[in-house]
N, C-alpha and C positions, 0 to 999 in steps of 0.2 A: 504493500500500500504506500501511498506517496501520499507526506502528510505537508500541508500548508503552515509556516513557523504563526503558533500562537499571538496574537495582538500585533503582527506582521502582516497584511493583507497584501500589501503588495508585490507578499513573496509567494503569493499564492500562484502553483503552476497553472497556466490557461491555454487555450487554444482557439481559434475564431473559423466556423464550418462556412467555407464561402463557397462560390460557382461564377463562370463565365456569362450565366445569366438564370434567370427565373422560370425553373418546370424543372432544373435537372438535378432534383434528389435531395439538395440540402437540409430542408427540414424530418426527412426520413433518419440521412444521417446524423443531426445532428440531434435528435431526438433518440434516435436509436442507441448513439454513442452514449448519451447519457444514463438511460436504462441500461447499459452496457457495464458502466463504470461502477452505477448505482448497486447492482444485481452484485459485483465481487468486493459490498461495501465500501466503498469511496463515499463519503460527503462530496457531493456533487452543487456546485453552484451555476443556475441555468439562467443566460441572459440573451435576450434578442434587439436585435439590433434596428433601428427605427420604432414604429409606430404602432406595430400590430400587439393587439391582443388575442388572438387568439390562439398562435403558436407557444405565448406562453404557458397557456392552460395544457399543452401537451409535455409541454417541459416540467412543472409542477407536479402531475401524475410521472411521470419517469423520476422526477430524484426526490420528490418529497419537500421539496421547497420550494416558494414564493418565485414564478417566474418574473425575472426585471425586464426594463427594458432600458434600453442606451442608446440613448435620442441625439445627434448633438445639434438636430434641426433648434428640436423642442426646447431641450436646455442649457443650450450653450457645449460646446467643444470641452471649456473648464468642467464642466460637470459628468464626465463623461468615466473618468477614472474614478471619482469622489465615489458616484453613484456603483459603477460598480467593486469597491470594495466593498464598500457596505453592505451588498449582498453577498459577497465573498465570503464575509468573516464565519470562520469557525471551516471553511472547508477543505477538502483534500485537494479540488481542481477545479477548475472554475471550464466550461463551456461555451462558448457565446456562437449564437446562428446569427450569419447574416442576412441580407437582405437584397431582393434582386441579384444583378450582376456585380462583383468584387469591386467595382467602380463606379458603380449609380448610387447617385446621390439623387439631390432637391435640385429640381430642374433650373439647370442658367446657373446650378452657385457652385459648379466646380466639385470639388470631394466633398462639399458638405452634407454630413448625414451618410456617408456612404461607406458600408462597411470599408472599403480600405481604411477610410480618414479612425474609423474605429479602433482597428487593429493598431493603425499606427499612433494614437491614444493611450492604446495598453500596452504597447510594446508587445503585442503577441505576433507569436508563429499564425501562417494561417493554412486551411486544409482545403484544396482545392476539390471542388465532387464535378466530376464532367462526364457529362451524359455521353457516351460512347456506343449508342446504340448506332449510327450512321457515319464512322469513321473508322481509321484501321490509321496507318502510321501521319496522317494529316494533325494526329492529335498533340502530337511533338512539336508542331506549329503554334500549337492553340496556346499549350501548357507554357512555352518558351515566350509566346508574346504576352501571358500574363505575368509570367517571374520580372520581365524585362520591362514591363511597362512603368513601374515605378519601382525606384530601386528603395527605397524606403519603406516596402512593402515585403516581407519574408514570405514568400511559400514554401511552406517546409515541405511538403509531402502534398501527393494525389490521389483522390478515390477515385477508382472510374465505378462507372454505375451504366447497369443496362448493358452488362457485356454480355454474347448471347452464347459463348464455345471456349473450349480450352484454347482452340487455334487461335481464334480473335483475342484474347489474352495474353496469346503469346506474342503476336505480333504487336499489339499498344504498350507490352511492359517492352521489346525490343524497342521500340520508337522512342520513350521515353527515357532509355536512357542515353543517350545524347543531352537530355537535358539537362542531369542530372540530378533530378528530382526525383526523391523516392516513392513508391509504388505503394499505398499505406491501406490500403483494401481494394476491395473486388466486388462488387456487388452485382450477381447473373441479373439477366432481364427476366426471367421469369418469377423471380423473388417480387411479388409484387404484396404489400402491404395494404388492405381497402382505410383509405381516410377521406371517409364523403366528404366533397365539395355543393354550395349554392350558390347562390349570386353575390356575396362577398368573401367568397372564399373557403377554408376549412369549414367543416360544420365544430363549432365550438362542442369542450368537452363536456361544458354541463349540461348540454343535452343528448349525451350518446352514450354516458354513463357505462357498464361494462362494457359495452364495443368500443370505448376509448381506450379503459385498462387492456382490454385486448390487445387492441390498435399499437400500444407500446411495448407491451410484451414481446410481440414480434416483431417491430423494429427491433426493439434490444438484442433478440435472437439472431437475427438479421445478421445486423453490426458486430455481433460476437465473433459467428461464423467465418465472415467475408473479410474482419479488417484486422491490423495487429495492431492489437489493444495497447501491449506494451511499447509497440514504436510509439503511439499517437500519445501516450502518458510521458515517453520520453520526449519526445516533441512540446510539450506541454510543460513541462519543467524549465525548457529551453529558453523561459519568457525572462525579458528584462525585467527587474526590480523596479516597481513603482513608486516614485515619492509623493507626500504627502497624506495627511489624512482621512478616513473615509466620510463618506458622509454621513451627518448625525439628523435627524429631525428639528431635534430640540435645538442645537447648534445652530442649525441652519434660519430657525425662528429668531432667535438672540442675535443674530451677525444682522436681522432683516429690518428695515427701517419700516415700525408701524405706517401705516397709512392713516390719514384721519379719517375719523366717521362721521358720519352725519346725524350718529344718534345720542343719545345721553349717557356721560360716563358710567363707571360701573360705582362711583362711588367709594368712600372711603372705608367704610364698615359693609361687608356683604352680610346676607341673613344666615341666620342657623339652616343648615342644608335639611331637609324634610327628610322625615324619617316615615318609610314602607313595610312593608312586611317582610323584605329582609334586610331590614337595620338601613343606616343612614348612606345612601348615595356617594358613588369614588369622588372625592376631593381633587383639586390641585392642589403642589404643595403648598401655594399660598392662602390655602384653604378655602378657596370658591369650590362652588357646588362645581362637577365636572358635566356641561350642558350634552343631552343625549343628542344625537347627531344620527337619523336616521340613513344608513345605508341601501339603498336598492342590490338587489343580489337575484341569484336564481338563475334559469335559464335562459329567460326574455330581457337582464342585465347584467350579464357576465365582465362587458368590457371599465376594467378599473383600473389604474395605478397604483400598486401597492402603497407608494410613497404618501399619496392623499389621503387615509386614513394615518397613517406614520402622524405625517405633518397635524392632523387634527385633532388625532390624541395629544400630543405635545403641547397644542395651544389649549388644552384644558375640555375635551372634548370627551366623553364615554359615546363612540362608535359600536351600533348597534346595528348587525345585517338583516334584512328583511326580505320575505320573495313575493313581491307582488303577485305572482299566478299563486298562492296558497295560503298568505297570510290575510285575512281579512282586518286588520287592525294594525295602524301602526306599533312600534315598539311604545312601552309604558313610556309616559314621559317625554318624548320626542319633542326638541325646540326648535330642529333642523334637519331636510330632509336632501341629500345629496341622489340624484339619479343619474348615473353614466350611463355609459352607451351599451346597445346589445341590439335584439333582434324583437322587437314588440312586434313587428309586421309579421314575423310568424306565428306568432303566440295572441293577436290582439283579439278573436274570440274570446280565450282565456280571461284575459285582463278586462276585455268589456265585461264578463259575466261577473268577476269579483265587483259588484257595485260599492259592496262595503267598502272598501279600500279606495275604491275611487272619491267614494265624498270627502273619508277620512282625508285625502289628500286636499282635494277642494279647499274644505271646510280649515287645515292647517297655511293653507296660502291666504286662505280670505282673513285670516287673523294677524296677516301679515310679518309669519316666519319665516327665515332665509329657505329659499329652496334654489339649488345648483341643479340646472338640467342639461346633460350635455348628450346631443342625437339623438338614440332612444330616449332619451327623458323628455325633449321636448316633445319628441310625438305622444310619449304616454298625459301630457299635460294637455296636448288639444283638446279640441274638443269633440272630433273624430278623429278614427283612423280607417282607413278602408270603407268609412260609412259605419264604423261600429263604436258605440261612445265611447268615446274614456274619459280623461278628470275633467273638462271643460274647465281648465283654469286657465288657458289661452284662450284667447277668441280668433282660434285658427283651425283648419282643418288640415289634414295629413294621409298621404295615399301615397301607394307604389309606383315608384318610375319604372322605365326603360334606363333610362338616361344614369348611367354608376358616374358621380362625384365623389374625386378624387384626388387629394395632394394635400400639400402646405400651405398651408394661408400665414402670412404676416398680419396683425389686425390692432385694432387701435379702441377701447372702449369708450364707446359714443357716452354711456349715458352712467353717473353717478350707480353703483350697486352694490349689493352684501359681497360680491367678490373684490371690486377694484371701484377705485374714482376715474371720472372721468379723464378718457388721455391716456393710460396705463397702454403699453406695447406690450401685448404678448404675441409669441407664436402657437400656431392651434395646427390641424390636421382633420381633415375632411377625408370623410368614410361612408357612401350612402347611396343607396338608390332611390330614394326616396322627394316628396315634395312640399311644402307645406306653405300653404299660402292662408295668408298674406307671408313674406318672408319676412317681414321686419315689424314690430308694432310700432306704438306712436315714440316710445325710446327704446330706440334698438337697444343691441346687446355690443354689438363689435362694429367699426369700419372696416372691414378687408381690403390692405393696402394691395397682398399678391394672391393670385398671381392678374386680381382686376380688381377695380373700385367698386363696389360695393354697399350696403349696410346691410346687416344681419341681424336675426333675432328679436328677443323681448326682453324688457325689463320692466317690470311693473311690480308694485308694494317690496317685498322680500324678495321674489320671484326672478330668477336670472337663468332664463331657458335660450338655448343656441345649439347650432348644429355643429361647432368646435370643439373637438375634445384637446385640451390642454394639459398640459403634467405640470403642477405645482412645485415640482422640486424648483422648477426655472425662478418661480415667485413667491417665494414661505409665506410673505405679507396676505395671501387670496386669504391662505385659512385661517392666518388670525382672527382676520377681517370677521372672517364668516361668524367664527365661532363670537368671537363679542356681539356682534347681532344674537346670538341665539341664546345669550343670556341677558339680553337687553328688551326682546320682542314679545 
């Protein structure tokens, strides 16, 4: 076992599973390898590279931890390392899948966001997977103009994937060595793993439930077979020493410059925290009541950020998950109600038939509590979907496109709210096939400077609904923000 030096993180060995472009294997392998690792006891730390969520959730079933993600669109290039030690700490080797091709990035900005610019962030080796089903020694081409294309980019080793015969084998591992790159698995084309896809991609794991555990088991199996475990751990060891510290929540709160609010301080003397049936409510340490912070969760709101519950427990928050297709009530006590993104258009029978829940929702925005809704939350806020009601706490309607929206937005907050004041620059990330008109109420949510001018969204009482999903590690000040609203409102 190859163990990671204790309150060292960034001597933790890593690896980064990349490809010459998107369709050819990576997240098999790179899921695979994890379950791989995981299965001969390794603490495995699993991180993906951009935006997506829901290759995380396959990473999380394969090693038992919190999949991250390592944005440098989202939160800066600096954050990049922070972010992943933090997820690192305590393990034997850290993982990271890429994205797309080894060198797509955010369109027009050069390596940004692109796994290369990633790797070379961490100083990792990286694993090239190249689909080899329509090639024979052309591939000594391909492998050669990726080692060479940036030389500050390592390719330690290559999987080819979709090889169909021992011949064709022999003749990609002859091609290859000219390059000098070694040969670090083998994956036949008939090894085929089923990971249903729909109209945004993998079917997430919270709804395929055993057929996901399965789904991994066999990648792991896969990976075991086909690749050498102990080159790619040796590979992985190979990584340069990281400087600096991981990143903390709480830290990250403390270093962040409050934002003002627009509501009434908290006060000099807070109340005696209210006592339940079982006994008096988690504290901060500075002894305020700790404001319940309800989470969306389940199948129809899977897509989360680890980091945005992290960051909101830190500002004094008790995060509590909920599933709107089965909970008919929100959590006890709930001051605040966070909805990320997921798949409601699948599920929105479901969610329309939970009426309870939907007023409950209603009825807590009309009292004018912070509620964060980003893509599926806003739709779950219209006031239809597909023509099937949901919370009507928008005065919007919501239906399926044709049309998939898609990329990085640069955006500017238009209008004063429980996340930011007006003016606030973040970056966000568009994911949807979906419509919802009107697109913007009477104060939007955001300007979107790229990749066109824009306004988006809503903002109305507490209420800050938008088709942008953001990662708050970039801005700690969101959650404070939120959470003093939710002990304020």
């Amino acid at each position: 076992m190859v163990t990671g030096a204790v309150g060292s993180v960034g001597s933790v060995p890593r690896l980064v599973v990349a490809a010459p472009a998107s369709g050819s294997g990576k997240t098999t392998v790179a899921t695979g390898l994890m379950a791989a690792l995981s299965a001969r006891g390794m603490a495995v730390s699993p991180h993906k590279v951009g935006p997506d969520y829901i290759d995380p959730g396959y990473h999380a079933l394969a090693t038992g931890r919190v999949g991250r993600n390592l944005d440098a669109y989202l939160c800066g290039a600096e954050l990049v390392a922070p972010l992943f030690a933090h997820g690192a700490r305590g393990c034997d080797i850290a993982v990271v899948e890429g994205v797309m091709g080894l060198f797509d990035g955010a369109s027009g900005e050069g390596e940004l966001a692109s796994t290369a610019q990633v790797a070379k962030l961490l100083r990792a080796p990286v694993v090239l997977v190249v689909d080899a089903s329509a090639q024979a020694r052309s591939v000594a081409a391909l492998v050669h103009g990726f080692v060479s294309f940036d030389p500050e980019v390592r390719v330690g080793g290559v999987i080819l994937n979709k090889v169909a015969s021992d011949r064709h084998e022999a003749v990609l591992r002859e091609a290859l060595e000219a390059t000098g790159v070694p040969v670090l698995g083998v994956l036949r084309r008939g090894a085929v793993v089923e990971t249903p896809s729909r109209h945004l991609g993998l079917v997430p794991v919270g709804e395929r439930a055993a057929d996901a555990v399965a789904a991994v088991e066999a990648m792991g199996a896969m990976v075991a077979e086909g690749c050498d475990l102990a080159g790619l751990v040796a590979l992985a060891c190979s990584a340069g020493s990281l400087a600096g510290a991981a990143w903390d929540a709480g830290d990250a709160l403390s270093s962040s410059h409050p934002p003002p609010l627009p509501f009434p301080s908290l006060g000099a003397a807070p109340p005696d925290p209210p006592v339940g049936p079982d006994g008096p409510r988690p504290q901060t340490p500075d002894g305020l009541e700790r404001a319940v912070v309800a989470l969306a969760g389940g199948a129809a709101f899977s897509f989360s950020y680890a980091e945005h519950a992290e960051l909101l427990t830190a500002a004094g928050a008790e995060v509590v998950t909920f599933d709107p297709l089965r909970d008919e009530e929100l959590p006890e006590g709930t001051a605040g109600l966070v909805i990320g993104g997921g798949f409601p258009e699948v599920y929105a029978a479901e969610l329309s038939a939970n009426e309870r829940l939907r007023k409950a929702v209603a009825a807590l925005a009309e009292r004018g509590a912070p509620v964060a809704a980003e893509c599926a939350g806003l739709l779950y806020l219209c006031r239809e979907l597909d023509g099937m009601p949901m919370c009507g706490v928008l005065d919007a309607s919501a239906r399926m496109s044709e049309r998939l929206t898609l990329g990085y937005r640069d955006a500017v907050a238009v209008s004063d709210s429980v996340l930011a004041v007006a003016g606030t620059r973040m970056r966000g990330h568009e994911f949807h096939r979906t419509v919802v008109e009107p697109g913007a109420g009477a104060s939007p949510a955001w300007g979107v400077r790229v990749p066109e001018r824009r306004i988006e969204g809503f903002v109305e009482g507490g209420v800050h609904a938008s088709y942008l999903h953001t990662h708050w590690a970039s801005a700690p000040g969101v959650a404070r923000r939120f959470v003093e609203r939710c002990r304020t409102s």
